[in-house]
Backbone bond lengths (Angstrom), bond angles and torsions (degrees), N, CA, C in turn:
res aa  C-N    CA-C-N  psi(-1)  N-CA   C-N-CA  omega(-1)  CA-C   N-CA-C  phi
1 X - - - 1.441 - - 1.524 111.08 -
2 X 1.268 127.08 -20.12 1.294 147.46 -157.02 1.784 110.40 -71.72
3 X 1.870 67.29 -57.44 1.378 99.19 -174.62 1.999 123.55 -55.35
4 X 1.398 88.82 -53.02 1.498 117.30 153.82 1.670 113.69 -16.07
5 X 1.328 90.33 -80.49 1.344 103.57 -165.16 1.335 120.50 -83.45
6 X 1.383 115.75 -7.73 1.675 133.96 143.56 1.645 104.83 -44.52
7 X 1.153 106.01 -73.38 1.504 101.98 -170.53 1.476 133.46 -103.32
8 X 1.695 114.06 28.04 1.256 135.49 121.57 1.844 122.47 -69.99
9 X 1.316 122.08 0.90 1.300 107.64 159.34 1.613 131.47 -118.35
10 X 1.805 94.03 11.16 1.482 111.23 170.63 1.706 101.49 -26.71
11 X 1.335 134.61 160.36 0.927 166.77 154.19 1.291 108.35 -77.16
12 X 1.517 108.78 114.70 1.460 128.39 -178.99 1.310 112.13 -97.36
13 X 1.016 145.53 -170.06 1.404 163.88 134.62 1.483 129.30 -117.47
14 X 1.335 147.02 130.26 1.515 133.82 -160.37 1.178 112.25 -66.43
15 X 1.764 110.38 -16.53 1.687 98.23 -164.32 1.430 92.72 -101.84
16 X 0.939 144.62 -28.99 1.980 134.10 157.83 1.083 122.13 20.49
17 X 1.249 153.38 122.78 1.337 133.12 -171.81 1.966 98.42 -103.08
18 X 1.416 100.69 120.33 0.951 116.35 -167.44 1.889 116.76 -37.86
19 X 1.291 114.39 -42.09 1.797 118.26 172.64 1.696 95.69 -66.26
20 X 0.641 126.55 -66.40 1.407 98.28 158.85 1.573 164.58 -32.71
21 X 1.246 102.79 -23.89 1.483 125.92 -167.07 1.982 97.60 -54.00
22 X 1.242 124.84 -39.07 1.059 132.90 -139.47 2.166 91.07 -89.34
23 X 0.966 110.24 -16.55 1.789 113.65 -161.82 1.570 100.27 -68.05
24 X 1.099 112.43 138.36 1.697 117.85 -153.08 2.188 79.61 -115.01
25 X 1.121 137.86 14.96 1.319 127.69 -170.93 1.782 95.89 -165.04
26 X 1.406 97.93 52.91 1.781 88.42 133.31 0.993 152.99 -26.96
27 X 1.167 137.07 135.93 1.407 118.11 143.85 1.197 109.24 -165.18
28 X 1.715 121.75 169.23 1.460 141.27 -130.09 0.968 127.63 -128.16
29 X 1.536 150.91 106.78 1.399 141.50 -152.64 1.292 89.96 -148.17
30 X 1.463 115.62 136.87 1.324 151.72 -170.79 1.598 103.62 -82.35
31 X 1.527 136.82 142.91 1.596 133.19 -169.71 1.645 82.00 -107.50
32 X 1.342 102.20 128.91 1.461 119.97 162.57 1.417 121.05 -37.79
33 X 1.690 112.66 -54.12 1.384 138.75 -157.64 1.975 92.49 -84.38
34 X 1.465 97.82 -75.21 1.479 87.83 -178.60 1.324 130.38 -58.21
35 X 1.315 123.24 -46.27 1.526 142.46 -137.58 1.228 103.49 70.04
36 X 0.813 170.60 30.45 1.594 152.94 132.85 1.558 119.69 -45.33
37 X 1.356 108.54 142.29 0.939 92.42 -177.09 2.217 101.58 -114.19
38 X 1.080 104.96 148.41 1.904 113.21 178.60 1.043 114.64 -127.73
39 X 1.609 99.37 161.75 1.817 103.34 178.73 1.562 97.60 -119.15
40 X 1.316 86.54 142.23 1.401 103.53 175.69 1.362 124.50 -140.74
41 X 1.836 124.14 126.50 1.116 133.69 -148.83 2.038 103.73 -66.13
42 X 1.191 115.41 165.12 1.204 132.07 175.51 1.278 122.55 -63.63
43 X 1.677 119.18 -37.43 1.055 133.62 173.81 1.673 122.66 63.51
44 X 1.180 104.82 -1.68 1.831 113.72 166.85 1.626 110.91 -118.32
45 X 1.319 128.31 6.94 1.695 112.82 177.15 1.528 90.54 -83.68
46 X 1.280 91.49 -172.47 1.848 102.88 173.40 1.670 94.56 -69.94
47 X 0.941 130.12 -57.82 1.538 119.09 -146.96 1.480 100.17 -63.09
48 X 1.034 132.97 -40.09 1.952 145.29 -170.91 2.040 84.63 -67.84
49 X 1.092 117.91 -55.12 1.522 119.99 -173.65 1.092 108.17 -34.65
50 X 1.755 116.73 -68.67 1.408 152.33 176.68 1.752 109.28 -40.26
51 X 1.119 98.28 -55.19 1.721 96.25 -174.25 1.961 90.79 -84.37
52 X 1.062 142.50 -9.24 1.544 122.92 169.16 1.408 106.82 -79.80
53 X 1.219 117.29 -35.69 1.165 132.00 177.18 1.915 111.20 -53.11
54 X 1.228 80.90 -42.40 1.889 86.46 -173.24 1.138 93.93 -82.38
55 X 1.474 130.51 -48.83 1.481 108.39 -176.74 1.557 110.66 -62.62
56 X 1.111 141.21 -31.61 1.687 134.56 176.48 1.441 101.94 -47.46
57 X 1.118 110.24 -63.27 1.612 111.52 -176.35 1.584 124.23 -50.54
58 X 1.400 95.04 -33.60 1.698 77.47 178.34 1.256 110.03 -116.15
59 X 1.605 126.13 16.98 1.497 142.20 165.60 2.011 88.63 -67.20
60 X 1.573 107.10 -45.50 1.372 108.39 -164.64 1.484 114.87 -72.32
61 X 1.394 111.98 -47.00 1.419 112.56 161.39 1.364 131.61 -61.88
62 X 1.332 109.29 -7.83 1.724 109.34 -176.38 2.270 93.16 -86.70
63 X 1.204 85.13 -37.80 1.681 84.97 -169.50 1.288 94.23 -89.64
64 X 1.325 143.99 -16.28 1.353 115.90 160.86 1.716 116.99 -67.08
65 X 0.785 129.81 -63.57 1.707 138.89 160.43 1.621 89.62 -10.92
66 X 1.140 134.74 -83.71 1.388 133.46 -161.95 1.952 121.86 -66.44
67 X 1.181 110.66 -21.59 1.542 135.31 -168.27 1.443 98.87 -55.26
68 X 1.220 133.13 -176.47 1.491 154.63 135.74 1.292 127.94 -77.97
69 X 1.875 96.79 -41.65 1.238 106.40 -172.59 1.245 89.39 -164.93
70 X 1.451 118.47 159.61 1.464 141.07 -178.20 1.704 108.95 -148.14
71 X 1.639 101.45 106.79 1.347 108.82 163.73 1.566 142.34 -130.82
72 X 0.719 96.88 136.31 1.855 114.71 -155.31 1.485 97.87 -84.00
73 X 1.938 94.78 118.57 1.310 84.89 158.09 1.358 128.94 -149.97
74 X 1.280 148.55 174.72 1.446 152.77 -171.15 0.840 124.97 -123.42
75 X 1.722 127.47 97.57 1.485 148.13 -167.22 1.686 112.76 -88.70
76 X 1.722 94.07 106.79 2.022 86.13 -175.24 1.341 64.74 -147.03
77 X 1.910 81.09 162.59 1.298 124.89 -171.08 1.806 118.48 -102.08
78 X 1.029 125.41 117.47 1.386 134.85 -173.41 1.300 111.53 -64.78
79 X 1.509 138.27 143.51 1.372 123.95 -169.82 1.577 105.44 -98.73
80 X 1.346 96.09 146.13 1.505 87.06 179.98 1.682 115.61 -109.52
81 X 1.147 125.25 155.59 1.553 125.47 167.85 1.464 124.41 -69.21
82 X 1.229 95.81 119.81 1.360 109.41 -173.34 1.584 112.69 -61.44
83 X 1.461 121.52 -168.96 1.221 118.22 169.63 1.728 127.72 -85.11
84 X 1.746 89.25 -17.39 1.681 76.87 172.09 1.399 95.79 -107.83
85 X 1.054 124.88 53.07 1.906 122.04 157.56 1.486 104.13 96.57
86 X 1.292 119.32 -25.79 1.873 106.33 -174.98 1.318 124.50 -108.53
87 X 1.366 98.21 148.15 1.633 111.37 -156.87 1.722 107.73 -48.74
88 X 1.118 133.19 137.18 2.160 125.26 -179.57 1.602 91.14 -129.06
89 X 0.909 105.17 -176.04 1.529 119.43 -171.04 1.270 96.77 -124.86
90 X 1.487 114.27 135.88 1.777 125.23 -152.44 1.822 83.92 -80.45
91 X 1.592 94.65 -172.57 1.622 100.58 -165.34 1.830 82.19 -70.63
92 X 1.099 122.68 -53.82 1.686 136.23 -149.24 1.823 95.61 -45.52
93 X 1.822 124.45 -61.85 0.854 133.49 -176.15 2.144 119.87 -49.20
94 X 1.847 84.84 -1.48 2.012 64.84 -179.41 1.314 96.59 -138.48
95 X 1.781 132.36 7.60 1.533 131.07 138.60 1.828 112.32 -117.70
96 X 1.218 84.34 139.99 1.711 101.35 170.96 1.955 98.60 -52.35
97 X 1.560 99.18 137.81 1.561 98.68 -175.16 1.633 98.76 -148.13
98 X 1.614 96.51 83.28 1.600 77.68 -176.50 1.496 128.64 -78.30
99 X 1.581 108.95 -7.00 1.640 110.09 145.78 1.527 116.13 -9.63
100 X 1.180 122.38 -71.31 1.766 140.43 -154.64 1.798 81.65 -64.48
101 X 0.893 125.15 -83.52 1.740 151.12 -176.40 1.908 93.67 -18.56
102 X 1.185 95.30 -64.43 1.742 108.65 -171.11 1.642 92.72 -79.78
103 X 1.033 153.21 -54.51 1.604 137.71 156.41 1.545 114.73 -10.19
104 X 1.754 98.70 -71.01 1.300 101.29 169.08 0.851 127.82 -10.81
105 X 1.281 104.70 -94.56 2.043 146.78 178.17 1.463 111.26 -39.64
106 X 0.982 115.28 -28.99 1.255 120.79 172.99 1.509 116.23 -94.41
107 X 0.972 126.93 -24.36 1.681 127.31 154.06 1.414 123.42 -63.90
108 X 1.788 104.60 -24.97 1.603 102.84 177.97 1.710 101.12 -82.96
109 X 1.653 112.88 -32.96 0.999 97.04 172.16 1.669 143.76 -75.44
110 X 1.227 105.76 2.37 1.388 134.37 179.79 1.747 103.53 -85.14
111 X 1.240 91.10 -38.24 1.707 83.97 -175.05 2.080 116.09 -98.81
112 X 1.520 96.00 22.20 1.451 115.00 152.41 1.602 94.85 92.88
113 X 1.224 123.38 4.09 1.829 120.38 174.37 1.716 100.31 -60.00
114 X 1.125 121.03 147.71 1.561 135.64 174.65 1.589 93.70 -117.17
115 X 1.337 116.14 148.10 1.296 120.04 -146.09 1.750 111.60 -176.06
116 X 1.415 134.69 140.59 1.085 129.58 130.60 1.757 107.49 -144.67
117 X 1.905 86.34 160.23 1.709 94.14 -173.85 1.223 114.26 -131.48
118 X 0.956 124.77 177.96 1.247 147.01 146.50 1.737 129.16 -109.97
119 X 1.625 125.82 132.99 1.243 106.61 -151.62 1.532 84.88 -148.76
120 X 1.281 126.62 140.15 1.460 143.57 -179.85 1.818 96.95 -138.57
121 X 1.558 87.63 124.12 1.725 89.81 162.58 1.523 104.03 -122.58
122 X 1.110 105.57 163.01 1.709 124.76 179.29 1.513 125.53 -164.15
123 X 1.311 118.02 168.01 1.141 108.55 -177.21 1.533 108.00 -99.69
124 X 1.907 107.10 155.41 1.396 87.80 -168.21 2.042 104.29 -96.63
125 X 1.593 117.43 173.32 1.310 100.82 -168.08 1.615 136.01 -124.24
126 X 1.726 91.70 41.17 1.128 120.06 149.08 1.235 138.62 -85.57
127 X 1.593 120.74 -60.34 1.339 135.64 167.97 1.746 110.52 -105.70
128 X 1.679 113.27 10.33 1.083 111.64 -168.63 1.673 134.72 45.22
129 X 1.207 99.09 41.77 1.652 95.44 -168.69 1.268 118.75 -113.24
130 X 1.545 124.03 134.55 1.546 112.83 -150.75 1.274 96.70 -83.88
131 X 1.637 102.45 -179.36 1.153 123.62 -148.51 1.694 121.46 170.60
132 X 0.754 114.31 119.01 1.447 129.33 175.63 1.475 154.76 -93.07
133 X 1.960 138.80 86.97 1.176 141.06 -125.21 1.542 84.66 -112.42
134 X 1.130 101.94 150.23 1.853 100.20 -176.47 2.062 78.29 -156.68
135 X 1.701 84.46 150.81 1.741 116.11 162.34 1.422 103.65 -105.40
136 X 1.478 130.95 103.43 1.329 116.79 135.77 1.104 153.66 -47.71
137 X 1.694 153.37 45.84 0.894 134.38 -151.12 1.432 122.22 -80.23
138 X 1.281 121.15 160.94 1.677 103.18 -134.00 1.932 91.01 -141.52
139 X 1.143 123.92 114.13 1.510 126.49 -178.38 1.656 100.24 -95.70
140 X 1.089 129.86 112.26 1.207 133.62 167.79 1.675 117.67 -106.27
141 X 1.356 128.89 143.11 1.591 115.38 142.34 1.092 137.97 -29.44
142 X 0.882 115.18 146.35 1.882 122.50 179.69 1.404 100.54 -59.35
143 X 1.110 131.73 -41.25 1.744 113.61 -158.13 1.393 86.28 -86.85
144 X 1.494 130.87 -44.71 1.533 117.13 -179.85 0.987 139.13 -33.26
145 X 1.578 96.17 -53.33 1.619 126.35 167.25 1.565 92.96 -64.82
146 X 1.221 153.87 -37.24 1.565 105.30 -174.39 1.787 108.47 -110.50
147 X 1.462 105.54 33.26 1.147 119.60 173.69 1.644 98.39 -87.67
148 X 1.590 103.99 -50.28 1.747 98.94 -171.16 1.449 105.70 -88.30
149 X 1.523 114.38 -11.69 1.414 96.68 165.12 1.801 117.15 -90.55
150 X 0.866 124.62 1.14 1.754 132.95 166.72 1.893 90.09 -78.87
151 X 1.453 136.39 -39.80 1.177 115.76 -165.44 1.493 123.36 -90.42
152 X 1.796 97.43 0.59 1.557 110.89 -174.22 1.793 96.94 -83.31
């Protein structure tokens, strides 16, 4: 309880950015150009996690509201056969490679899709094997858009 109320009386400042307020490990770097000096959160405790986390979510809902279309998707790696006959897990399936991801994205953008995303990779936590979930959000024309909405 002690503890609690120790660090409900941290020392705030007004300009703090509120998803932040909670980071128990500050720290402070001086601007070359101005001299000023700022605080800036840690960005690895839980609480810095928590507020990135909240901003994803409503980074995602603000661009879904505006989108055409929004599609979800899940990037895994197929196993391949080794040389003496049994299935291994390609190099891609056991480090995160967002190379492959940005390949992608760049082929949809080659073939004239308008687009922005958001993209989280991780490992998965069974066989641990990476893998990659991405939001497309998808800007189409008007007649497009009621081309795929006449086909829904």
């Amino acid at each position: 309880m002690a503890n609690k109320a120790k660090i409900d009386r941290v020392p705030r400042s007004p300009d703090d950015p509120v998803t932040f307020q909670k980071c128990p490990h500050w720290s402070w770097w001086k601007d070359a150009l101005s001299g000023q000096t700022h605080k800036r959160p840690c960005n690895k405790c839980r609480h810095c996690r928590n507020a990135k986390h909240e901003r994803l979510v409503g980074s995602a809902i603000a661009e879904a509201t505006t989108a055409s279309c929004v599609l979800s998707l899940t990037l895994s790696y197929a196993d391949v056969i080794g040389p003496d006959g049994e299935p291994c897990k390609p190099d891609g399936a056991i480090h995160l490679n967002y190379d492959h991801v940005r390949l992608l994205l760049m082929r949809l953008r080659k073939a004239g899709f308008k687009f922005r995303k958001i993209a989280s990779g991780e490992y998965g936590g069974k066989h641990a094997r990476a893998h990659f979930h991405l939001l497309l959000f998808f800007q189409w024309p008007e007649h497009i858009k009621q081309i795929v909405l006449e086909a829904i």
